[in-house]
N, C-alpha and C positions, 0 to 999 in steps of 0.2 A: 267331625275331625277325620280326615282321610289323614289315618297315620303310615299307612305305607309311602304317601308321597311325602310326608315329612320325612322320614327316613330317609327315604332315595335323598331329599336335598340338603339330609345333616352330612350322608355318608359322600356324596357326591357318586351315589352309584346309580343302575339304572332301574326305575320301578319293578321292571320285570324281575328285574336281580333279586330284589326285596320281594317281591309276591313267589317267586319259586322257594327262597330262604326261611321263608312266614311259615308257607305249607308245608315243607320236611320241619322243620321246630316244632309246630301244634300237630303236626304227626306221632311226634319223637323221639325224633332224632339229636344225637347231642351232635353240639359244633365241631368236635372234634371228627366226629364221621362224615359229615356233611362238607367238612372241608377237604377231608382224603379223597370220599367218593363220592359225592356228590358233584363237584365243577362243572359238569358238563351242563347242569340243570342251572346252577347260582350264578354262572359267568364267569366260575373263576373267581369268587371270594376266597378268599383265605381265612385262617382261624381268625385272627384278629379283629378284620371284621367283621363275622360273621358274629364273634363272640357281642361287638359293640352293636350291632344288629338287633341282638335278642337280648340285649341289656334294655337298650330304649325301647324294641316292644313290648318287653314288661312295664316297663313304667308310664308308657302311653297307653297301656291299657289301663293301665291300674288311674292311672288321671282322667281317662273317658268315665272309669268308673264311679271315683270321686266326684265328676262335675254331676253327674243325675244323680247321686246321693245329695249333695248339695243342693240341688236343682227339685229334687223332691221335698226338702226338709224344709226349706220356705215356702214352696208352694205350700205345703200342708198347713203352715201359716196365714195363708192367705197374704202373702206379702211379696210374691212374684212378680216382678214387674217386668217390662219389656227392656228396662236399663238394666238392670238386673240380671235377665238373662242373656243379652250380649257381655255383657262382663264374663258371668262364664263361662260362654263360651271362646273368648280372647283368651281366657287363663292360660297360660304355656305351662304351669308347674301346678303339684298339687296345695304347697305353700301359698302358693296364689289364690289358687280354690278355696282354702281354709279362710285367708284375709278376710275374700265377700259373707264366707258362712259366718265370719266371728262375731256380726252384732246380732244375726238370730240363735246361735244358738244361746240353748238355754242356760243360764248363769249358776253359779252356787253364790251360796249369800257372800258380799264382797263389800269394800265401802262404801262402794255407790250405791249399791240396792241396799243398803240401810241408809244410805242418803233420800234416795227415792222413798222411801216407805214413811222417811220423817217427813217429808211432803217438801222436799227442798230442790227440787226440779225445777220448779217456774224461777228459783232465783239464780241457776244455774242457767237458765236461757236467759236470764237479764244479762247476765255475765258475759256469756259469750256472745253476744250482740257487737260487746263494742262501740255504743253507743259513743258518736262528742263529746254528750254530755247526759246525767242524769238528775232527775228531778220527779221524789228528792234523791241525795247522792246513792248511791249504792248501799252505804254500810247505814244509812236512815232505814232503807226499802227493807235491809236486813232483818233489821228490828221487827218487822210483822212475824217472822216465823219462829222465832222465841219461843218454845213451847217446852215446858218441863218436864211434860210428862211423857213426850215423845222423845226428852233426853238433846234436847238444844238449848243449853241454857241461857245462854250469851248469845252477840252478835260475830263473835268469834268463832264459833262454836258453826252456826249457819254457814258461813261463810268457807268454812272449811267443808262442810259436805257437801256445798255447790262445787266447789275445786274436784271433788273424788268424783261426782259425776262428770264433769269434764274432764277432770282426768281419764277414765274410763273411755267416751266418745272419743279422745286423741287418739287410745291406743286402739280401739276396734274398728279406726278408720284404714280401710286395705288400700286405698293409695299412699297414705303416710305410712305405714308398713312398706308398701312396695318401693318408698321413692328412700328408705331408713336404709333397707335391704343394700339397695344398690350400690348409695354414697357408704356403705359398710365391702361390701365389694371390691370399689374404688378404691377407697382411702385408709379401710379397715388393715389391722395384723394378727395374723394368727399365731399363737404364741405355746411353746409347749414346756412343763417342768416335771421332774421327778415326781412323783407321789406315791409311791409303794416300792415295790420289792424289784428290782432287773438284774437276777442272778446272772446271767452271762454277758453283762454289758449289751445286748442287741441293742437298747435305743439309749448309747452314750450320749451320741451326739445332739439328741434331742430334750437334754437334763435340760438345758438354759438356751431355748433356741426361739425365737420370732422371723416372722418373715410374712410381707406383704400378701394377701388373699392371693391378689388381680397377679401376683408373679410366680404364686405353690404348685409345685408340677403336683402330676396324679399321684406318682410315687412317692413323693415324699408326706405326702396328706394319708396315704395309704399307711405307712411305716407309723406315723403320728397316732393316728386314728387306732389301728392295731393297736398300739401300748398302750392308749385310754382302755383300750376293751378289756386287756389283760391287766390293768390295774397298775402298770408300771408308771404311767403320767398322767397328767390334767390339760387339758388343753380348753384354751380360753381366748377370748374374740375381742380385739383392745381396738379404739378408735379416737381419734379427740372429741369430746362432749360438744363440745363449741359448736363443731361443723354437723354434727346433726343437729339440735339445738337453734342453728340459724334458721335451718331448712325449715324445721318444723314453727317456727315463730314465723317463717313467709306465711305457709300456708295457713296455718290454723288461727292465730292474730288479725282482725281486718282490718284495725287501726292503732298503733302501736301511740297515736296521741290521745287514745279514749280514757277516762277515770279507770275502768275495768282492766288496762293493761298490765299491771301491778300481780291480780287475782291469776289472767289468763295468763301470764308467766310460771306464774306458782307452781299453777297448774298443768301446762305444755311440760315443763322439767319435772317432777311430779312423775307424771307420766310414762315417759322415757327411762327414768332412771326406775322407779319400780315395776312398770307393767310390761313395755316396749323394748329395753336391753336385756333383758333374762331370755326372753323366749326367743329375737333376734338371736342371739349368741348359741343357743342350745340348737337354735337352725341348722346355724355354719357350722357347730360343732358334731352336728348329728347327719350330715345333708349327704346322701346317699351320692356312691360314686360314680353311675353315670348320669346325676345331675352336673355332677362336677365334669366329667368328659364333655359333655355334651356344650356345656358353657367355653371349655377351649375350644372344643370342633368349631361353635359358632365363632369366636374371636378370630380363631386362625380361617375361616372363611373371609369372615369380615378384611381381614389383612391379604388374603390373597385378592380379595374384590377392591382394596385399596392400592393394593401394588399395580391390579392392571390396570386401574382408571390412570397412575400415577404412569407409567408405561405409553399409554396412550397419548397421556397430554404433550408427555417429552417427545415421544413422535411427531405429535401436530407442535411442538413449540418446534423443533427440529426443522419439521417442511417450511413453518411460516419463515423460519431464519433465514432458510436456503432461498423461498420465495423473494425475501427480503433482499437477502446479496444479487440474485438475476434484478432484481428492478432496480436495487443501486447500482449496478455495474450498467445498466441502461439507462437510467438515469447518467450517470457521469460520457455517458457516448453522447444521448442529449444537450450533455451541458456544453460539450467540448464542439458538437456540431454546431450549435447555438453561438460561441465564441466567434468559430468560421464566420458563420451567417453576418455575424456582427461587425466582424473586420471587413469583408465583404460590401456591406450596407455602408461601412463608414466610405469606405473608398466611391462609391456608388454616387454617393452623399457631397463627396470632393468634390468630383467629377461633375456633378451638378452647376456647385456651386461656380467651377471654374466657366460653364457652360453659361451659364445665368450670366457671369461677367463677361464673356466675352458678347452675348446678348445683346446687354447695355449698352457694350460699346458700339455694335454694329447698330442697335435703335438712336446711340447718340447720333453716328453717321449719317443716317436719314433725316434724322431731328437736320444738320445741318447742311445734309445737301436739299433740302424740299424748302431751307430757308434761304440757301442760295438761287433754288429756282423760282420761289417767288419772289425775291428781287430782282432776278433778271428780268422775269416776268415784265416785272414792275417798272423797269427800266427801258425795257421794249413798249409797253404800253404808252408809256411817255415820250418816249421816240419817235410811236405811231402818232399820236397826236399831235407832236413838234411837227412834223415831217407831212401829215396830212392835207395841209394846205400848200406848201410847197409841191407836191403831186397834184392836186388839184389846177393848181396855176398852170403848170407845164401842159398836164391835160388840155387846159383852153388856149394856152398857146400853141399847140400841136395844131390844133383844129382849125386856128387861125391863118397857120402858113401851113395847111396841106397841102395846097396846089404851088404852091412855094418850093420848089427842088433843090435851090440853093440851102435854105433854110433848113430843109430836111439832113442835107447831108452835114450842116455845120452839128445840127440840134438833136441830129441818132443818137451818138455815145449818151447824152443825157437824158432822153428819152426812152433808151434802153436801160440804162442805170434805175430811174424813177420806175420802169416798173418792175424792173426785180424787184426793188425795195416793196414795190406794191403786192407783190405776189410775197413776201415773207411775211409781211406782217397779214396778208391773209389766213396765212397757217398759222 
């Protein structure tokens, strides 16, 4: 355990701070000198925390010192295990340390160890099995440990000292202590009354007073605490049974549809209400004050380490919003450019279409002027052909009166006419 860095990160100060504050204390020096004239060495602690300082390294030492007393007392056992000693060494408290020491240390005779000694342990592990089903039932199997003379008369009677050894294992289990602790924590009140003498009224206010653990400042636990010591109040640790009571039926129950459920209730409540709420409660009523400090420091870290994550996110929800508005306001430029494009496109699109028809019309145009040409075409050809023997004829007439000069001059114009016609229809 490096308790000087635990220190540094209860007090949120800096290690060095803590290793110079360590050395003048186990010097000894008190806090109040160390905080006049010392600063120069501490960083500049003040009494305050200086005092909170050598609160928790008293008690971190004192809890190093419990875990190897603990840590020796089972080993000497022979019952040391490697789970075992990680456990405690995780322990943050000495309460916690005690939890793991509480099923070895050694016992004073109780009911379970005269349950054990009546030899009613194996029917005790029946029990807490939990079994579906038993065969034969439980309160049959009962019946073998009947013994008179070891004072089991009945199967009642069995069955009852199987419950006080279970009861017992409930309460000396240090995780159902630590998880009782907590939901007591949580949900728990601590409550204070008159019980003696308070000649000057100092704790009126505290005749008839309760008030949630998880909300008791220092000072008022302080003020409380004093009048228990001086005999003027009681103070006592109230919670609803119910809610530990469930907790304890999760864990320690494995099937709450077994024959044995009935027994393993008895027994879980049993348990709590005799062995497990007396010592709980003499905790919180006894629980040393800078156990209590140390449990706000932690809270009120935890809540500053909440506030900045919470800080954070509203920042990045912040950016992503504003991120959000620039891409919407771009997006809507898009949209509206998009519009353009689109009125654009349609007009484009018109224009087309007007293009296309006017197209058509000029394709109709050709459609009818290429149908006009090949009829003329067709027309001429058939002309050529009318017409081609008539040329023909003239032809052999020409030839006939070449040396003809009369002839020639009446028969030119038609002679020249015929071959124009013969030179067109060549082309």
């Amino acid at each position: 355990m490096d308790i000087q860095k635990i220190i540094s990160e209860e007090l949120s100060v800096k290690e060095k701070q803590v290793a110079a504050a360590v050395e003048l204390l186990d010097a000894g020096n008190t806090v109040p000198f160390i905080a006049r004239y010392r600063k120069e060495a501490t960083g500049g602690l003040d009494d305050e925390a200086l005092r909170r300082l050598s609160e928790r390294l008293t008690y971190l030492r004192n809890l190093e010192k419990r875990k190897e007393e603990v840590r020796t007392l089972i080993a000497a056992q022979g019952q040391l295990t490697d789970e075992i000693d990680a456990a405690i060494d995780a322990a943050q408290t000495v309460t916690e340390t005690d939890d793991i020491y509480r099923p070895f240390r050694p016992k004073r005779k109780t009911r379970a160890s005269v349950a054990r000694e009546r030899g009613l342990a194996p029917l005790a592990e029946l029990i807490s099995s939990c079994a579906p089903s038993y065969d034969p039932p439980i309160e049959k199997a009962a019946e073998e440990y009947i013994n008179e003379e070891k004072e089991v008369p009945d199967v009642r009677a069995a069955l009852a000292g199987a419950c006080d050894i279970i009861a017992e294992e409930v309460s000396d289990n240090a995780e159902y202590r630590q998880m009782i602790r907590s939901l007591t924590s949580e949900w728990g009140s601590i409550s204070s009354k008159l019980s003696g003498e308070d000649g000057d009224g100092v704790y009126t206010q505290y005749y008839e007073y309760t008030e949630k653990i998880s909300a008791l400042p220092p000072h008022r636990y302080l003020a409380m605490n004093r009048g228990e010591n001086e005999g003027a109040l009681k103070i006592s640790v109230e919670i609803g049974q119910d809610i530990i009571l469930n907790a304890l039926f999760n864990r320690a129950i494995a099937d709450y549809r077994s024959p044995a459920f009935p027994y393993m209730a008895s027994a879980v409540t049993d348990s709590y209400a005799r062995l497990i709420a007396p010592s709980i409660e003499g905790q919180f009523g006894t629980a040393t004050i800078p156990q209590i400090k140390a449990a706000i420091r932690r809270a009120e870290a935890k809540a500053a380490e909440l506030t900045e994550q919470l800080t954070s996110a509203q920042n990045d929800a912040e950016a992503k919003a504003a991120e959000a508005a620039a891409h919407a306001e771009e997006a809507a430029k898009l949209s509206k450019e998009l519009q353009v494009a689109k009125a654009e496109a349609a007009g484009l699109t018109d224009k087309m279409n007007t293009l296309s028809a006017e197209l058509a019309a000029k394709n109709e145009e050709i459609v009818n002027v290429t149908a006009l040409k090949e009829a003329a075409e067709s027309k001429l050809s058939t002309l050529q052909e009318k017409l081609q023997p008539m040329i023909e004829a003239f032809d052999t007439l020409k030839q006939s009166i070449a040396d003809d000069s009369l002839w020639q001059s009446i028969l030119k114009p038609f002679t020249d006419a015929i071959d124009g016609l013969g030179e067109i229809f060549s082309k």
